[in-house]
C-alpha positions in Angstrom: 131.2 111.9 146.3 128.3 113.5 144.4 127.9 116.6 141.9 128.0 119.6 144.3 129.7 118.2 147.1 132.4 120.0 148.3 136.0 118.3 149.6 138.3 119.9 152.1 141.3 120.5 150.3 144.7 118.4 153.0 147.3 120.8 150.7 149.0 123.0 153.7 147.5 121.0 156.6 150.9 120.5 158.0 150.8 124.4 158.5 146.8 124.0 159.8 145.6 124.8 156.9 142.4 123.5 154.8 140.1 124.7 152.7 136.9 123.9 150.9 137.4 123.2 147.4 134.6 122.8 144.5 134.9 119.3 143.0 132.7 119.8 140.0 134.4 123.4 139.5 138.0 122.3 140.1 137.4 119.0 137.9 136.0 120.9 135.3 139.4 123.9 135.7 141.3 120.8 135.1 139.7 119.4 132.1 140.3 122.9 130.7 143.8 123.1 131.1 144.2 119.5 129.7 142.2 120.2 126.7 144.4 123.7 126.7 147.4 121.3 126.1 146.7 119.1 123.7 145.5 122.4 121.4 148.5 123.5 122.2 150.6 120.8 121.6 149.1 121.3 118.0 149.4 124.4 117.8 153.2 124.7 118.0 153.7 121.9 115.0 153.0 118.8 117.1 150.8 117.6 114.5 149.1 114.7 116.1 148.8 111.2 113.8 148.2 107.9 115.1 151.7 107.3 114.9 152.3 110.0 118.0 149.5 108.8 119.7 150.5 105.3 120.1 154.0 107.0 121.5 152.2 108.4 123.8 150.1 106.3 124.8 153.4 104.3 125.3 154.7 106.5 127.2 152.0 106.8 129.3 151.5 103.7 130.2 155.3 103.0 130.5 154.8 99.3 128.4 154.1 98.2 125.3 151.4 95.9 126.9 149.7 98.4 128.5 149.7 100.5 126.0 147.9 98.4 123.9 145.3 97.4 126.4 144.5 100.9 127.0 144.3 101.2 123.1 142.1 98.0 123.1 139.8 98.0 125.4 136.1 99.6 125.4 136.4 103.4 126.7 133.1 104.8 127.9 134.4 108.0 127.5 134.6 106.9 123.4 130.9 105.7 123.8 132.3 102.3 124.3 134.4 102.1 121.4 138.1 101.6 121.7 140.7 104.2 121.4 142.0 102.3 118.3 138.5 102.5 117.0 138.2 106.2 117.7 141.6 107.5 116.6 140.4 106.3 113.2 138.3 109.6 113.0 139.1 111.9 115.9 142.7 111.9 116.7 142.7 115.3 119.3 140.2 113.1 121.2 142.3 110.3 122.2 145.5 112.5 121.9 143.2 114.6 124.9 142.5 111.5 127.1 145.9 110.7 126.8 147.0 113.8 128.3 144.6 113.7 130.7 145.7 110.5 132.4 149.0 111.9 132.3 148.2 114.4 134.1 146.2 112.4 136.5 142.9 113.7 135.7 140.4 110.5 135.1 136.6 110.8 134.0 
């Protein structure tokens, strides 16, 4: 699906319902509201280190394993770098692509 497109919205079609939804807007709502979060999160005293991080990225990934392929493995979204490379010198960065798989929002 290309920039611009639009997608018909299934949410309510058991009711008949559909509706034309702006991908590029409604990713870019999304990616606001995850970045919204992990301030948040901060925010309130959740101090994010590289020891939370790896939590959760455990807990995102549900296994130590992978966990730590996620953490190891080149990220285009960290410039090809790793997340264990990256976390070195911008913690809310990984700490907010963490969230956003969590949330189910992937780039």
């Amino acid at each position: 699906m290309g920039r611009g497109q639009k997608l018909v919205s299934t949410a309510g079609r058991a009711a008949g319902k559909t509706r034309e939804v702006d991908e590029p807007k409604a990713h870019g709502n999304r990616l606001e509201a995850v970045n919204a979060t992990a301030e948040r999160k901060r925010a309130r005293g959740g101090e994010i280190s590289r020891e939370s991080i790896a939590a959760h990225a455990l807990d995102t990934f549900g296994s130590p394993e992978k966990a730590r392929h996620w953490m190891n493995r080149p990220n285009p979204l960290f410039q090809g770098k790793t997340a264990a490379q990256v976390v070195q010198f911008d913690l809310v960065g990984v700490e907010a692509e963490l969230v956003r798989i969590g949330h189910g929002v992937y780039m």
